[in-house]
Backbone as CSV, one residue per row, in Angstrom:
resi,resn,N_x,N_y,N_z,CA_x,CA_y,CA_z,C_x,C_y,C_z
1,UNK,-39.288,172.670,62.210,-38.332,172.017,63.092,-39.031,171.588,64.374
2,UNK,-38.939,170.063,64.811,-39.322,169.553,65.814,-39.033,170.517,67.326
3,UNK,-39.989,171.036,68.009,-40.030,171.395,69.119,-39.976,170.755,70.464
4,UNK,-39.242,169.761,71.171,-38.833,169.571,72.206,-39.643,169.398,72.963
5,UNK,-40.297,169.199,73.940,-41.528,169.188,74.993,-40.689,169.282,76.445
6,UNK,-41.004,170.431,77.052,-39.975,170.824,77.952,-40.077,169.427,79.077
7,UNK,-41.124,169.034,79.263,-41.320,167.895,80.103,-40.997,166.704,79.982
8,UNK,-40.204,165.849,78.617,-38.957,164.852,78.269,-38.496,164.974,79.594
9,UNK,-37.758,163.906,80.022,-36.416,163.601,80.828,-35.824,164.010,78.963
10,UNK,-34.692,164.549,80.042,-33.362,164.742,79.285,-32.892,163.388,79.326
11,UNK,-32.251,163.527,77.691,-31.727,162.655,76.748,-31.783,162.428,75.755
12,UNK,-31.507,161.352,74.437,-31.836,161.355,73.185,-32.995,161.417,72.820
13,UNK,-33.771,160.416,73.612,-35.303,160.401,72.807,-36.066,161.679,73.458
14,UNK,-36.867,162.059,72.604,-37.964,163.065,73.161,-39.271,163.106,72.324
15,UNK,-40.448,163.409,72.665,-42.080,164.098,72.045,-41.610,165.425,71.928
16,UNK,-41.897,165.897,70.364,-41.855,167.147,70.372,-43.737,168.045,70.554
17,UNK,-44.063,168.596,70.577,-44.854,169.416,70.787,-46.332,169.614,69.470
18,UNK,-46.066,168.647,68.858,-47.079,168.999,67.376,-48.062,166.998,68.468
19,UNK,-47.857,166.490,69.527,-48.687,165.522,69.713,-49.543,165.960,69.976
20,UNK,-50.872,164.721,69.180,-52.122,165.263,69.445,-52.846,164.799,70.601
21,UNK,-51.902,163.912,71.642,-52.231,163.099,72.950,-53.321,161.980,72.059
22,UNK,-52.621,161.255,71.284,-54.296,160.084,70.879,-53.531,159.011,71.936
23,UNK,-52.535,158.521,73.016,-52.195,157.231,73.216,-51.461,156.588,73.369
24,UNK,-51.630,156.717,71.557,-50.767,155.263,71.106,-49.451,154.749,71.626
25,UNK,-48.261,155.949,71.550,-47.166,155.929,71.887,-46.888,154.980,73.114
26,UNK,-47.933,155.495,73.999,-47.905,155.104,75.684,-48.476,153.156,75.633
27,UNK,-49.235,152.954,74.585,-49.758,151.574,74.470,-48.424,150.500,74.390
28,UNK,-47.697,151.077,73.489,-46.871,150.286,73.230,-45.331,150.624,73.873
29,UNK,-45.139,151.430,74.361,-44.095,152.055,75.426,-44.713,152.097,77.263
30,UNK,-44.959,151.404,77.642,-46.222,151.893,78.897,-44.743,151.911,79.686
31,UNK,-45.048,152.778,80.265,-44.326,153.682,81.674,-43.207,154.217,81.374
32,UNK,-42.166,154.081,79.525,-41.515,154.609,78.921,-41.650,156.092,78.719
33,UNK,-43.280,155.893,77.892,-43.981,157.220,77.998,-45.226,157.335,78.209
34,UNK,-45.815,158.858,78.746,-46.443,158.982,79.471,-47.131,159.890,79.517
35,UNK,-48.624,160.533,80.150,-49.374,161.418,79.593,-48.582,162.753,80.645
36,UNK,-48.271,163.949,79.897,-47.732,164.926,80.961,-48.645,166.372,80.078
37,UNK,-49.111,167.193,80.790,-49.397,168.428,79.978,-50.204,168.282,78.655
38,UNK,-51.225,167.228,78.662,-52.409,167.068,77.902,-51.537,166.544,76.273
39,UNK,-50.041,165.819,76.876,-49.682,165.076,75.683,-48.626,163.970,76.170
40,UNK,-47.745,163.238,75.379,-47.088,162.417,75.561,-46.209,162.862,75.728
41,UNK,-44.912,162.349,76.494,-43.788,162.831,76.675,-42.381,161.460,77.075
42,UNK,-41.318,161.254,77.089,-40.621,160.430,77.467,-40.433,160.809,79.010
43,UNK,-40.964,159.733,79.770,-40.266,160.346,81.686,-39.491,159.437,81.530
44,UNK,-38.747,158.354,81.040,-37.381,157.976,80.612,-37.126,157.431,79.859
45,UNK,-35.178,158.037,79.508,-34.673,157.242,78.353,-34.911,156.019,78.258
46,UNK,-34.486,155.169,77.113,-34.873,153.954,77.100,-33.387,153.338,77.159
47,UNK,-33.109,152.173,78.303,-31.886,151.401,78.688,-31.754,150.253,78.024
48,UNK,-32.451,149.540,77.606,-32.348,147.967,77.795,-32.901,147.939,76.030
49,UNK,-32.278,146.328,75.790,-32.757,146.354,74.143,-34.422,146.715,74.159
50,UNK,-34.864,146.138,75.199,-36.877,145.888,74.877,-36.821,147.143,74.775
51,UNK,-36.503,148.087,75.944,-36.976,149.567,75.850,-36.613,150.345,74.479
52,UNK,-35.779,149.890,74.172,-35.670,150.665,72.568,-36.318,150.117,71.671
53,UNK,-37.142,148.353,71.558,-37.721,148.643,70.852,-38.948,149.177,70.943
54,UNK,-39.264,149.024,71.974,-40.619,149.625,72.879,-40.508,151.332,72.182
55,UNK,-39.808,151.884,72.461,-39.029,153.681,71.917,-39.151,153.517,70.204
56,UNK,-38.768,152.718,69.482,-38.876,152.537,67.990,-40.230,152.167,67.597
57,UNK,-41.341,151.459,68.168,-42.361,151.138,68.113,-43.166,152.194,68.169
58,UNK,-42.894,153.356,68.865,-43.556,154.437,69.103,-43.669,155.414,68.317
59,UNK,-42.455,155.514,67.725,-41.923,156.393,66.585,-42.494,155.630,65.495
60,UNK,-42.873,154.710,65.264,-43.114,154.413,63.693,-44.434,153.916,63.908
61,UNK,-45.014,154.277,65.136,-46.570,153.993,64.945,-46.915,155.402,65.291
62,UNK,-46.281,156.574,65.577,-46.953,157.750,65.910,-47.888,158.175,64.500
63,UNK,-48.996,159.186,64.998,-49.529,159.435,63.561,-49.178,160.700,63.170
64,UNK,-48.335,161.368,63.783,-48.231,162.529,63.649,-46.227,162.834,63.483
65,UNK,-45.822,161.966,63.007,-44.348,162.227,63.420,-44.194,162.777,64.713
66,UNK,-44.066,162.638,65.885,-43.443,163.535,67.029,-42.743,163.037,67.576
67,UNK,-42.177,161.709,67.448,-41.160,161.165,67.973,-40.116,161.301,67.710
68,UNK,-38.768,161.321,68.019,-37.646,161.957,67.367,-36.328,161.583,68.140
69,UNK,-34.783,161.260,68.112,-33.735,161.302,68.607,-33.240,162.232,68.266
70,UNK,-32.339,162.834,69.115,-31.566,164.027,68.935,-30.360,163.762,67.962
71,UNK,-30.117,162.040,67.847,-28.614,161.839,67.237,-28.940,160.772,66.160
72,UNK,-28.719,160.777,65.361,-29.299,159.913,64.007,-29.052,158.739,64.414
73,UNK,-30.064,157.959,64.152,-30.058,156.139,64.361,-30.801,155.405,63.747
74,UNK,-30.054,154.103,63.045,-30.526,153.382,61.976,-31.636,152.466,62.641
75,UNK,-33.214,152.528,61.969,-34.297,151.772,62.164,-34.157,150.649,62.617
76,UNK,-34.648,149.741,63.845,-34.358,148.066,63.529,-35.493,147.424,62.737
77,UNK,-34.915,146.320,62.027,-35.918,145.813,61.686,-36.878,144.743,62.141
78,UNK,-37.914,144.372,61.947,-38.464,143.685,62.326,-39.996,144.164,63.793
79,UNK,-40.299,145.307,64.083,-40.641,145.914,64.505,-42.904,145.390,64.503
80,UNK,-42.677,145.580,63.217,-44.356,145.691,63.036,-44.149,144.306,61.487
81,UNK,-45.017,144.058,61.084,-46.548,143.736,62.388,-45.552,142.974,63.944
82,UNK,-46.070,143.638,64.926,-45.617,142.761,65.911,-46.669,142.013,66.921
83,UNK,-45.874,140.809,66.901,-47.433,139.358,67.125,-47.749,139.888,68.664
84,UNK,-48.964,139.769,69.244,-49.238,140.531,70.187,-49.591,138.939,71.367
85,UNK,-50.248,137.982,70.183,-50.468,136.578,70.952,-50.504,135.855,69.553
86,UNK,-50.421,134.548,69.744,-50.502,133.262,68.163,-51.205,133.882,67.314
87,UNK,-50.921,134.715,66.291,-51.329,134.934,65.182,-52.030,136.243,64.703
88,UNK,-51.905,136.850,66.186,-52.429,138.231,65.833,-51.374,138.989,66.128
89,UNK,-51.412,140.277,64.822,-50.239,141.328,65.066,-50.725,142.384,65.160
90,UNK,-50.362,143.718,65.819,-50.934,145.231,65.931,-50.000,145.376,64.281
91,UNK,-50.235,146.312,63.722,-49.745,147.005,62.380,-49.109,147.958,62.489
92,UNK,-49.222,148.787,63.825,-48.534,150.073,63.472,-48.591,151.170,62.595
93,UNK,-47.763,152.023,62.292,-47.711,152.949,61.295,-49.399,153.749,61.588
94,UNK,-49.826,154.193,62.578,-50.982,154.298,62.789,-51.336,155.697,62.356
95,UNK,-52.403,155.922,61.466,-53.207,157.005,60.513,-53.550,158.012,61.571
96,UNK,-53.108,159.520,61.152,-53.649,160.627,61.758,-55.065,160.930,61.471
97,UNK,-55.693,160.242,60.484,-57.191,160.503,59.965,-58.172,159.431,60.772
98,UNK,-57.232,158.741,62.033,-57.957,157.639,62.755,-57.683,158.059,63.748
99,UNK,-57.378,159.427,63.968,-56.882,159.974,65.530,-55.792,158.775,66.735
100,UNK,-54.931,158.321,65.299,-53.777,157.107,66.254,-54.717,155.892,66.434
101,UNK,-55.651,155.362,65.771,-56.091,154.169,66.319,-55.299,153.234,66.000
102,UNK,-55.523,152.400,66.781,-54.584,150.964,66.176,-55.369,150.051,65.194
103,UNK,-54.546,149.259,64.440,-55.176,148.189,63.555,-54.344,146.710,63.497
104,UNK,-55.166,145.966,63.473,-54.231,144.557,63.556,-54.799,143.844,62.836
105,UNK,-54.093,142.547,62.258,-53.600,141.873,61.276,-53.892,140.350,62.195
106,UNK,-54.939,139.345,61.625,-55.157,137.970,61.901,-54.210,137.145,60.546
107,UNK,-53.474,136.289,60.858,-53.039,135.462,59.756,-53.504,134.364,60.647
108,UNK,-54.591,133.617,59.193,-54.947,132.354,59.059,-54.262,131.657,58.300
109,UNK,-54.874,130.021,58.530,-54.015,129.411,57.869,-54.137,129.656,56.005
110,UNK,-55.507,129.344,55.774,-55.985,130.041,54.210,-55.745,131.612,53.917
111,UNK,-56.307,132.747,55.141,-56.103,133.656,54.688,-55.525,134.733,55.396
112,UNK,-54.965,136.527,55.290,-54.994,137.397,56.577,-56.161,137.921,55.961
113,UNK,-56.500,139.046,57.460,-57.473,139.684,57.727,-57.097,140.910,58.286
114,UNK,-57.125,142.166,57.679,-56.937,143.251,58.376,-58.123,143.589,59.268
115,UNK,-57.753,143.940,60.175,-58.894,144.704,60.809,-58.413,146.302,61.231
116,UNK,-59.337,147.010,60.345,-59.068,148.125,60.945,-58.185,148.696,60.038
117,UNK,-57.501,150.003,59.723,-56.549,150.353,58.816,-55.341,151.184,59.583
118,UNK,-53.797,150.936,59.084,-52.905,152.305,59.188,-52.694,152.747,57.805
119,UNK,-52.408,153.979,58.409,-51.434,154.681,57.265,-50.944,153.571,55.962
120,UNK,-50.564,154.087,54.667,-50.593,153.697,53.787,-48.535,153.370,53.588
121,UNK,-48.078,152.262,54.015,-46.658,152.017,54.093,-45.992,150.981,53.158
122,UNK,-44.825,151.724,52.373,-44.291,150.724,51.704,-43.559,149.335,52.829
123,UNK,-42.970,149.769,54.072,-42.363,148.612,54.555,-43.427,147.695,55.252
124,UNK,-44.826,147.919,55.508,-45.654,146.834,55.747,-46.025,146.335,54.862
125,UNK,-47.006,147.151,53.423,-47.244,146.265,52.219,-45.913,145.516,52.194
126,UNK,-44.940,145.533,52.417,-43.696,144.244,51.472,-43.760,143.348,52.835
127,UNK,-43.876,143.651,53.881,-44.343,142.549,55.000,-45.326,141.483,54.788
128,UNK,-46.693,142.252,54.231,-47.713,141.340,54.360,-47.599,140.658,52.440
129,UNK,-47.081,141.427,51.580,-47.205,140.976,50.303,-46.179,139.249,50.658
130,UNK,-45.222,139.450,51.698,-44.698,137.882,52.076,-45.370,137.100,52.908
131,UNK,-46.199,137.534,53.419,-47.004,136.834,54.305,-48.238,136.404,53.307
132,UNK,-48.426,136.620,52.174,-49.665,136.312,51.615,-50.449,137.481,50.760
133,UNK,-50.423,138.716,51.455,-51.251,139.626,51.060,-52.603,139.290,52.277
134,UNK,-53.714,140.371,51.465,-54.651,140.295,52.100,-55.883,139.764,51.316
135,UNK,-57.395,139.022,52.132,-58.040,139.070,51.638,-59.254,139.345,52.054
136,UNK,-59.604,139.855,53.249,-60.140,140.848,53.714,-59.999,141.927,54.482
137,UNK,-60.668,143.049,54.751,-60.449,144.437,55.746,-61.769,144.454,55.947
138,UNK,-61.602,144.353,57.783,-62.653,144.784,58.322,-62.877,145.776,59.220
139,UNK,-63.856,147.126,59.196,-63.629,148.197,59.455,-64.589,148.241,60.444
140,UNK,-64.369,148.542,61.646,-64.760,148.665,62.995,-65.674,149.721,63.230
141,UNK,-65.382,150.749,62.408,-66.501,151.900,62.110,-65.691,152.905,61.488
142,UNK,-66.706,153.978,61.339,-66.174,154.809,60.269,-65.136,155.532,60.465
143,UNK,-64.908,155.688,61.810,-63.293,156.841,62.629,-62.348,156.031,61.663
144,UNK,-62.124,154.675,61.793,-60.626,153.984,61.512,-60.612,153.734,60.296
145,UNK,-61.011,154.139,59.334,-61.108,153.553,58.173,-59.833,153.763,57.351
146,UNK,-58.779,155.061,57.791,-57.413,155.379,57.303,-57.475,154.964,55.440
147,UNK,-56.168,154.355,55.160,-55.908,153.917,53.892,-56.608,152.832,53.704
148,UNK,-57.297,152.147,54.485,-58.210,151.012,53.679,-58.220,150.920,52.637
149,UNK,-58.780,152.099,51.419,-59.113,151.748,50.335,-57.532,151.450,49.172
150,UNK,-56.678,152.074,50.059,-55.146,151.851,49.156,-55.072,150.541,49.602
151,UNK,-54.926,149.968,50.719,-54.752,148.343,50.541,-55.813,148.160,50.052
152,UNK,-56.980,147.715,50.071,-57.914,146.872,49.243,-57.365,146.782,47.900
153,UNK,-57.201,148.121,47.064,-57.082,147.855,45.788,-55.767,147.217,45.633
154,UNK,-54.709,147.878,46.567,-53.468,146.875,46.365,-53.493,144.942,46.124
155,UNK,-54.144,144.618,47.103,-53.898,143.180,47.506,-55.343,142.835,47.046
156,UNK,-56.431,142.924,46.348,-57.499,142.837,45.614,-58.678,142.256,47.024
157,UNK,-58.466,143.243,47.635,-59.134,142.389,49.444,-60.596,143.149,49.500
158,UNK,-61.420,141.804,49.709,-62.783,142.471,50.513,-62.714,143.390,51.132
159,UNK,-63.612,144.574,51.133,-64.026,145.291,52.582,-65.155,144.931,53.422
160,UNK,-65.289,145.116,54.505,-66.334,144.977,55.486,-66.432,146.831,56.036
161,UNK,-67.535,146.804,56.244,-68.155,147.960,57.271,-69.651,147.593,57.611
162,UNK,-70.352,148.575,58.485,-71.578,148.197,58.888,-72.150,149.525,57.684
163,UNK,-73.799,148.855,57.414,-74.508,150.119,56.763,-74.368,150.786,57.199
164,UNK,-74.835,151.410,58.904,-75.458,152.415,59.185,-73.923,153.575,59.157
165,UNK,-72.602,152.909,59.177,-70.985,154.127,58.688,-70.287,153.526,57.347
166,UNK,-71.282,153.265,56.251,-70.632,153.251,54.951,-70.353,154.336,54.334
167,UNK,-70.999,156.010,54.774,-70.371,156.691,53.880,-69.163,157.275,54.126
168,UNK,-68.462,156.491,55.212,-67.068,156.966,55.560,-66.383,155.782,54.668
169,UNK,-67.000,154.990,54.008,-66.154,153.794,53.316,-66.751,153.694,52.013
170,UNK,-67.152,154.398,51.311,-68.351,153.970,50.331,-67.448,152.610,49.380
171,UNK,-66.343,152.580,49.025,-65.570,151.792,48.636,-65.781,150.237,48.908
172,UNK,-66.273,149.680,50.530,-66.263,149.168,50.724,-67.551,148.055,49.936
173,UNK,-66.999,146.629,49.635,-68.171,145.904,48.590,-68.935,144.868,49.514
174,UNK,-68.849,144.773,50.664,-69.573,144.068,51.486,-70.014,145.003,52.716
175,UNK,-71.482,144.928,52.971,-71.883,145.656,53.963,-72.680,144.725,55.646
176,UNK,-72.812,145.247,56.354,-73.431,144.693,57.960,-74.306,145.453,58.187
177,UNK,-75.758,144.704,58.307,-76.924,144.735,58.252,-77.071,144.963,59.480
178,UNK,-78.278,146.261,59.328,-79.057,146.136,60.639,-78.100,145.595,62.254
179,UNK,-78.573,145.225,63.376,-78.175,144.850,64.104,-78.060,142.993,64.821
180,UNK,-77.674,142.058,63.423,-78.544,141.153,63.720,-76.872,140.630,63.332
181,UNK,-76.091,139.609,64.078,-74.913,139.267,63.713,-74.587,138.751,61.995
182,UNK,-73.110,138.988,61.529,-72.884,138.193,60.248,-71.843,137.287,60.437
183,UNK,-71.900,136.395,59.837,-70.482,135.183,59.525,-69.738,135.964,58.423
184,UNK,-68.509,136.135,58.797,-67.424,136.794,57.609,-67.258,134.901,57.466
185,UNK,-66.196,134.651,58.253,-65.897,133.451,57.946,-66.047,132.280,58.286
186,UNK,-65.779,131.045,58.842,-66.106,130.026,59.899,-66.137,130.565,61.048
187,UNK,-65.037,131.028,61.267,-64.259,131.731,61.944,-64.297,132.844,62.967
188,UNK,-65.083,133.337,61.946,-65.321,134.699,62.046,-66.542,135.980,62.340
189,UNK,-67.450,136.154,63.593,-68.136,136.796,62.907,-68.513,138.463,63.496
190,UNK,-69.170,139.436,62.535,-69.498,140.629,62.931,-70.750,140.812,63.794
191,UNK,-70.407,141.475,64.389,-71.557,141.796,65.875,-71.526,142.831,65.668
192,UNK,-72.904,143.666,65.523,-73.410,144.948,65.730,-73.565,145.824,66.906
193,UNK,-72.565,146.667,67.204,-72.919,146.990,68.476,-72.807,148.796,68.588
194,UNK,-74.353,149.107,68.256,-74.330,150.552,68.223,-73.823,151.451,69.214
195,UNK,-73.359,152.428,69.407,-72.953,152.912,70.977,-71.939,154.119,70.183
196,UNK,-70.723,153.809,70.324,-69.774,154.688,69.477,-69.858,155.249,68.542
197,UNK,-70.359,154.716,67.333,-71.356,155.332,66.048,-72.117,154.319,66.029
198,UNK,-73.233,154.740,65.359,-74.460,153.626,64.758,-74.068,152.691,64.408
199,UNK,-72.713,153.001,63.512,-72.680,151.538,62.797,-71.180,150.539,63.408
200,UNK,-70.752,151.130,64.347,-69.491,150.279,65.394,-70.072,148.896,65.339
201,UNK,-68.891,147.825,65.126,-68.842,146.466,64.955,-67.992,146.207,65.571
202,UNK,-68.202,144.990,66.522,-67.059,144.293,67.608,-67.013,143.146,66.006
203,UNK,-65.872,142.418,65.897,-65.561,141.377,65.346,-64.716,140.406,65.984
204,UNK,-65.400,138.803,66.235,-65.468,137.875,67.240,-64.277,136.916,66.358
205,UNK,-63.167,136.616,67.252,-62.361,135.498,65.943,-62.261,134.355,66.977
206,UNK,-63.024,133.211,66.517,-63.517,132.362,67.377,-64.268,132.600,68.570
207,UNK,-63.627,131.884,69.667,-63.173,132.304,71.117,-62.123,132.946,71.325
208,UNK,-61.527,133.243,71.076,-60.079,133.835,71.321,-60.742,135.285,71.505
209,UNK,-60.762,136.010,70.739,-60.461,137.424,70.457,-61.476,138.469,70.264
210,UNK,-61.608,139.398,70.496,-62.813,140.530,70.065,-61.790,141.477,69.266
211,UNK,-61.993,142.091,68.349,-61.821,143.339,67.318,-62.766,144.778,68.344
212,UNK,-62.316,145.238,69.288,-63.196,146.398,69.524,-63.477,147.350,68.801
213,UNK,-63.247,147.713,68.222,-62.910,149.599,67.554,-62.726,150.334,68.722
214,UNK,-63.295,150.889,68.802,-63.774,152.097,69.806,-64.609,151.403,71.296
215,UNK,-65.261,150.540,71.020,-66.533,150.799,71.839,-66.265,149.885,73.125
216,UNK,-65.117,149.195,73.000,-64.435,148.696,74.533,-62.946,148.360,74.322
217,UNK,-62.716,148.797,75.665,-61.225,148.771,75.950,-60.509,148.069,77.188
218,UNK,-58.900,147.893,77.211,-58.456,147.919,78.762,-57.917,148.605,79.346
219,UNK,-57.943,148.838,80.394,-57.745,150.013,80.897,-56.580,149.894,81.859
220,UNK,-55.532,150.195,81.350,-53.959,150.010,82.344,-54.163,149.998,83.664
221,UNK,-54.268,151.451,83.062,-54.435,152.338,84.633,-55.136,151.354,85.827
222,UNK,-56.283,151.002,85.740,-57.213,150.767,86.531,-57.209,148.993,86.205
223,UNK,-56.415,147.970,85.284,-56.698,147.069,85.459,-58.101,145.937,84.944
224,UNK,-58.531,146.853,84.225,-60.096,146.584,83.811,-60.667,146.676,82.433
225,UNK,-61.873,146.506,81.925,-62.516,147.163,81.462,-62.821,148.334,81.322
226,UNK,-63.093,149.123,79.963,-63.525,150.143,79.993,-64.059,150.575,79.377
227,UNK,-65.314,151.646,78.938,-65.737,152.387,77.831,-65.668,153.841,78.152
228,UNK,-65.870,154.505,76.625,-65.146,155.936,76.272,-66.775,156.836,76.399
229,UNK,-67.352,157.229,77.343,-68.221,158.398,77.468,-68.369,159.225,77.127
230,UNK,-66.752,159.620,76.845,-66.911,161.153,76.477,-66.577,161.212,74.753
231,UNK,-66.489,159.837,73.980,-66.255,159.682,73.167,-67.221,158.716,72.365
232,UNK,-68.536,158.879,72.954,-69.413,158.072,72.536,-70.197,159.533,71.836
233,UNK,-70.157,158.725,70.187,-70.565,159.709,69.291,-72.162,159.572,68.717
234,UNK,-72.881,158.590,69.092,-74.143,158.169,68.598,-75.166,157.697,70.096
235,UNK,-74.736,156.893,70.767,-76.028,156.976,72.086,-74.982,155.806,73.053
236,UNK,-74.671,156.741,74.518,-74.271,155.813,75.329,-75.774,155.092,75.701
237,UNK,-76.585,154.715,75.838,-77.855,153.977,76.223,-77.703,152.990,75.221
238,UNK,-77.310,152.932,74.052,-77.505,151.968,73.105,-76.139,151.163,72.820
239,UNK,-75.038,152.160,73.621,-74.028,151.428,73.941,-73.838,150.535,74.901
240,UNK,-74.213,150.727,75.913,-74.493,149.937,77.155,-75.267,148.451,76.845
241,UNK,-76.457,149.049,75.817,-77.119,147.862,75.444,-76.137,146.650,74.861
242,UNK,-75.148,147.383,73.844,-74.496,146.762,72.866,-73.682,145.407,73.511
243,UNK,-72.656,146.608,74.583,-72.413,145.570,75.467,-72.490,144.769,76.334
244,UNK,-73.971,144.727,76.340,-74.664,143.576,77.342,-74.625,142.508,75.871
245,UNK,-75.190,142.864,74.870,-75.252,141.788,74.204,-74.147,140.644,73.885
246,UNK,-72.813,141.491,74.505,-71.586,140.565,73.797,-71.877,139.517,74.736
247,UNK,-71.933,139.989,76.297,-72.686,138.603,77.214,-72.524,137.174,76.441
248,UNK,-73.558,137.508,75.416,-73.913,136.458,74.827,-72.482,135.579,74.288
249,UNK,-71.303,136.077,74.391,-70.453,135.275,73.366,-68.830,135.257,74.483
250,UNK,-68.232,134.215,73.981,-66.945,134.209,74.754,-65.965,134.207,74.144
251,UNK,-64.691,135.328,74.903,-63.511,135.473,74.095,-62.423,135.607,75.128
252,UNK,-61.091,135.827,75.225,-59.819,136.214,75.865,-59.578,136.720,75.850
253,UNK,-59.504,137.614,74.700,-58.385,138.632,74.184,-59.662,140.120,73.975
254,UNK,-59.416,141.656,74.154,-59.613,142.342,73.592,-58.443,143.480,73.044
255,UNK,-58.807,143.423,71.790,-57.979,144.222,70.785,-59.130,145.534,70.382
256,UNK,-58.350,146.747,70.946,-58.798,147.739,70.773,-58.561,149.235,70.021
257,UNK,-59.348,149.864,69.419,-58.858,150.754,68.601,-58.152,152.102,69.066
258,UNK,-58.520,152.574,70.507,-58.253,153.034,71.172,-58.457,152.789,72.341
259,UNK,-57.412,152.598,73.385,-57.607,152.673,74.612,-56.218,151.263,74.751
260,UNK,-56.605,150.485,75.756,-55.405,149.462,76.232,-56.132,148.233,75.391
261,UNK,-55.431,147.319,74.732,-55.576,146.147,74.759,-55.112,145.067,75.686
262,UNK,-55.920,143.792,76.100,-55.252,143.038,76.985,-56.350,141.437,76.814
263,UNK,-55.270,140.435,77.994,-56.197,139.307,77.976,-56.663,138.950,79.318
264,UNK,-57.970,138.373,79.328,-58.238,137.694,80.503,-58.746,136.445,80.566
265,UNK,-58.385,135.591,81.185,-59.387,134.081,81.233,-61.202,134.341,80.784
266,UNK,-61.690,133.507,79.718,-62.868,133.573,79.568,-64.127,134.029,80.268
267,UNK,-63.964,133.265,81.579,-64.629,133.439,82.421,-64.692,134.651,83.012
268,UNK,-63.376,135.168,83.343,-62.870,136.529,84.325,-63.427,137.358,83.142
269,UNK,-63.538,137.258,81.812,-63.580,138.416,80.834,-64.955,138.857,81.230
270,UNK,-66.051,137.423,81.203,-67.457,137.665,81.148,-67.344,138.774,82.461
271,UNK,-67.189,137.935,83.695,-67.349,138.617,84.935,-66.874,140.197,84.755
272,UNK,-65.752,140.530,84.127,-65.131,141.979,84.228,-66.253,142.832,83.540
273,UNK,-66.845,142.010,82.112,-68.004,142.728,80.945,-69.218,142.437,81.836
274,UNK,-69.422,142.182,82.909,-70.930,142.205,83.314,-70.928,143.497,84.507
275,UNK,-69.728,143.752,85.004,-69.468,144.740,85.827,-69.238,145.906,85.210
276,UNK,-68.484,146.077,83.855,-68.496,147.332,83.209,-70.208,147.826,82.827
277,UNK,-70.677,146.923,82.150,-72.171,146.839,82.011,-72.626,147.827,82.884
278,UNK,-72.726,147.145,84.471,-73.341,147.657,85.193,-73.171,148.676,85.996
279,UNK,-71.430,149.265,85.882,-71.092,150.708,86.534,-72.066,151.948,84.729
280,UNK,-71.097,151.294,83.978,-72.013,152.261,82.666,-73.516,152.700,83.086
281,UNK,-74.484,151.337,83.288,-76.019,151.819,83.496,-75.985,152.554,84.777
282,UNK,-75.329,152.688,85.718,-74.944,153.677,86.930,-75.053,154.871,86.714
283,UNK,-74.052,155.279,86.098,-73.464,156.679,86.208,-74.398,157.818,85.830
């Protein structure tokens, strides 16, 4: 039986006590809920239609069930994938074996593209089986890899990973070499950027967008850029490197596996990534 978290505002919604603090909840609820006592908690009910769906979004992307109403209430629909900007959606339903990472969904005009995996769900497979299905998954590194291999075989979809974290995917039938970029599609391509694990891949969709995994984020709080130090599992020195190299490329959008996603003008992005760069080689 769900345990309560004495630190809820009183009311229907509440975090019960089994959260493992990964986030997520707060990504997509921001100032709904909130980090209290080394977990999530509601500091208020939710008033307004957004805030409930903001409150329903949370609950069906937690990875751990801990979200909960005290008084039974019917799901809305339409929730996830939810479009975040033209054509990209977060997925939701987010995998406890990815410690809550997020994963999102590119629909092209020929094809989608998972990036990243959740949890294994009948009401998204019947989402995306109308949208097309899939025909590739690309895996950011080995943390997020979740149900990947249940969609692949479902929707008959490529995998992507880098060599150096295939044996968290061995499934996967396409691999990323060394540190030297790949073309998935026109479109599309994988950047090697060691730091988080050896084998962490930013994935570039055009100009528009970066795929982070892990290895950069935005950071609410502070408005910015950010990377995870204390969550760098293979070499912050080679992370730092990594992200000097993105330098090289221009995007708007970062979509991240953990931490904040957000957008900035091209230009402002470079400028924000040349300053994270250079507090990282600091510290």
């Amino acid at each position: 039986m769900a345990t309560r978290h004495e630190l809820n505002v009183p009311g229907d919604w509440f975090v019960d006590t089994s959260c493992i603090d990964c986030a997520a909840a707060r990504e997509v609820a921001p100032g709904l809920i909130v980090a209290r006592d080394g977990q999530s908690v509601f500091a208020r009910q939710p008033q307004t239609e957004e805030e409930l769906k903001m409150a329903w979004r949370a609950r069906l992307l937690c990875p751990t069930a801990s979200i909960h109403t005290a008084t039974k209430q019917a799901t809305p629909d339409g929730l996830f994938p939810q479009e975040l900007t033209s054509g990209i959606y977060r997925l939701g339903y987010n995998a406890r074996g990815s410690f809550g990472a997020h994963s999102y969904l590119i629909r092209r005009q020929a094809d989608n593209f998972m990036v990243d995996s959740p949890r294994w769900t009948s009401n998204l497979v019947a989402k995306l089986e109308a949208w097309g299905g899939l025909s590739n998954i690309l895996l950011s590194h080995r943390d997020d890899v979740a149900d990947a291999d249940r969609y692949a075989r479902h929707f008959g979809a490529h995998v992507w990973i880098h060599e150096w974290d295939k044996a968290a995917a061995r499934f996967a039938d396409n691999t990323i070499k060394g540190r030297e970029p790949t073309a998935i599609a026109e479109d599309l391509l994988a950047v090697p950027v060691p730091g988080h694990t050896k084998g962490s891949v930013v994935y570039l969709y055009g100009d528009r967008a970066a795929f982070t995994g892990d290895s950069l984020a935005v950071s609410h709080r502070d408005g910015d850029l950010t990377a995870f130090r204390d969550a760098c599992w293979y070499s912050w020195p080679e992370q730092i490197k990594s992200l000097r190299r993105l330098l090289d490329y221009s995007f708007e959008w970062v979509f991240a596996g953990h931490g904040g996603s957000g957008h900035f003008p091209a230009a402002q992005m470079r400028l924000r990534l040349e300053n994270l760069v250079q507090r990282m080689a600091n510290e």
